[in-house]
C-alpha positions in Angstrom: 118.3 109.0 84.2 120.8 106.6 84.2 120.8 103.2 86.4 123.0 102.3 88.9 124.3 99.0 86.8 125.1 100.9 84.1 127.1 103.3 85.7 129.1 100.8 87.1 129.6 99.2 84.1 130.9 102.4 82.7 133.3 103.5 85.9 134.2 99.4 85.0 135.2 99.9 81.5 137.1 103.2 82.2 139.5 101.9 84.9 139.8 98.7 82.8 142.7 100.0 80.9 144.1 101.3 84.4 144.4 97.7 85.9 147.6 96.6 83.1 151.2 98.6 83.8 152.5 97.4 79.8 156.1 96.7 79.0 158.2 96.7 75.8 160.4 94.3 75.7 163.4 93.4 73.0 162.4 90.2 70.5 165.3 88.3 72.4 164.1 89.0 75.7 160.6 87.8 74.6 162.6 84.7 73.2 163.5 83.8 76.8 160.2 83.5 78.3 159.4 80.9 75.4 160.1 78.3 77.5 159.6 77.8 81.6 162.6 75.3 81.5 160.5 73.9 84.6 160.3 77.2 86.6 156.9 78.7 87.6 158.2 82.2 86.0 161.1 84.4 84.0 162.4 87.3 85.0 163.4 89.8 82.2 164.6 93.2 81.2 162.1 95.5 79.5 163.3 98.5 76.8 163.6 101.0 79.8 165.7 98.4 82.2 163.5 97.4 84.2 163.5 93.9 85.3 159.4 92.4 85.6 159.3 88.9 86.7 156.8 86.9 84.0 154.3 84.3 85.4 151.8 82.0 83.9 149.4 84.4 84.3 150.8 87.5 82.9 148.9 88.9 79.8 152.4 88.8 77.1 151.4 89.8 73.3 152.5 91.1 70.1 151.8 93.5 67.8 152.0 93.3 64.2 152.9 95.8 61.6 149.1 96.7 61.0 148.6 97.8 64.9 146.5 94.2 65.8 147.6 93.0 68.7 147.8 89.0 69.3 147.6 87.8 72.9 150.5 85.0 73.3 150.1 82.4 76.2 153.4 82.4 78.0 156.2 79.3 77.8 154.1 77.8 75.0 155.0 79.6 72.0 157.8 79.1 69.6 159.9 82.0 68.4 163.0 82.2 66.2 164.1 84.1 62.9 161.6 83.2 60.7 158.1 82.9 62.8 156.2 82.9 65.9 154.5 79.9 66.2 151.8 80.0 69.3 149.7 76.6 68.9 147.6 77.8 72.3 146.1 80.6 70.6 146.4 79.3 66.9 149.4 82.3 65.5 151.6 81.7 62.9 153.3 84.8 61.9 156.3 85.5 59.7 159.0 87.2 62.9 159.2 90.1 60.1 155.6 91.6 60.5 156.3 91.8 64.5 156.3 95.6 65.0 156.4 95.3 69.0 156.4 92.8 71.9 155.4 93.4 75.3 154.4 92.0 78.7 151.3 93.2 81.0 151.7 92.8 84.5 148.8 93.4 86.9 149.3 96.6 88.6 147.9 96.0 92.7 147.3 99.5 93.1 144.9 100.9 90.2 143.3 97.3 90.4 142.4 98.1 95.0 141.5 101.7 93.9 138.7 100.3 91.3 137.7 97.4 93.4 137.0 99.8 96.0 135.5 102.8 94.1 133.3 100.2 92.1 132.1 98.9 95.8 131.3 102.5 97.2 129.0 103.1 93.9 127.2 99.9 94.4 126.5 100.3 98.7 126.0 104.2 97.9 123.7 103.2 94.8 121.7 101.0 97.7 121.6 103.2 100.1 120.4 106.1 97.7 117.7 103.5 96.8 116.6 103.0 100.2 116.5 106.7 101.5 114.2 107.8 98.6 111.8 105.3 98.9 108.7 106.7 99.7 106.5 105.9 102.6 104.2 103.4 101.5 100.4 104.7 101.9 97.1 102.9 100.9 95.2 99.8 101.3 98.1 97.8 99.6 100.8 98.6 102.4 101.8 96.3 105.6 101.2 97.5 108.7 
């Protein structure tokens, strides 16, 4: 039988995924969020025309011709023709072997749903625990 911990763990790792809405953006709209120019955040236009609003804590990547993908931080990379330089998370890639660029943005929604699922598994886990304990019988037992 499996424990409680471990199936949260799992419901955890499945809804992971669900937590990120992920954007495609164009190599010169990643160029603009290079740089905060003294602003908290960017705002730019993904490949479908949406416009996403980039923060210091948005999750912004690339992925390279092989399918790896390299985490980026935001507004302290440098990207032009010839390379990607990102001395934060120690990249240095030829702009060439950049297959795709994109932007994850927490999404409020999924993130509430498995807060609050992963919180009715843990108080229904407890109260499953408590209902089948068994009486306690014997010489060992409080009275």
């Amino acid at each position: 039988m499996c424990k409680p911990l471990s199936i949260i763990m799992i419901m955890a790792l499945i809804f992971q995924t669900g937590c990120y809405n992920t954007y495609s953006v164009s190599m010169d709209e990643f160029k603009k969020i290079q740089e905060a120019d003294g602003a908290s955040f960017k705002t730019v236009t993904t490949e479908d025309g949406v416009e996403i609003t980039v923060t210091e804590n948005s999750r912004v990547g690339v992925t390279d011709i092989n399918g790896k993908y390299y985490s980026v931080s935001p507004f302290n990379f440098t990207l032009n023709n010839m390379q990607l330089v990102a001395p934060d998370d120690d990249i240095l890639m030829p702009t060439k072997a950049i297959e795709q660029t994109n932007i994850k943005l927490v999404n409020p929604t999924d993130t509430a749903m498995l807060i609050g699922g992963v919180a009715l598994v843990v108080i229904g886990a407890a109260i499953g625990v408590i209902v089948s304990t068994p009486d306690c019988e014997g010489q060992f037992c409080q009275q």
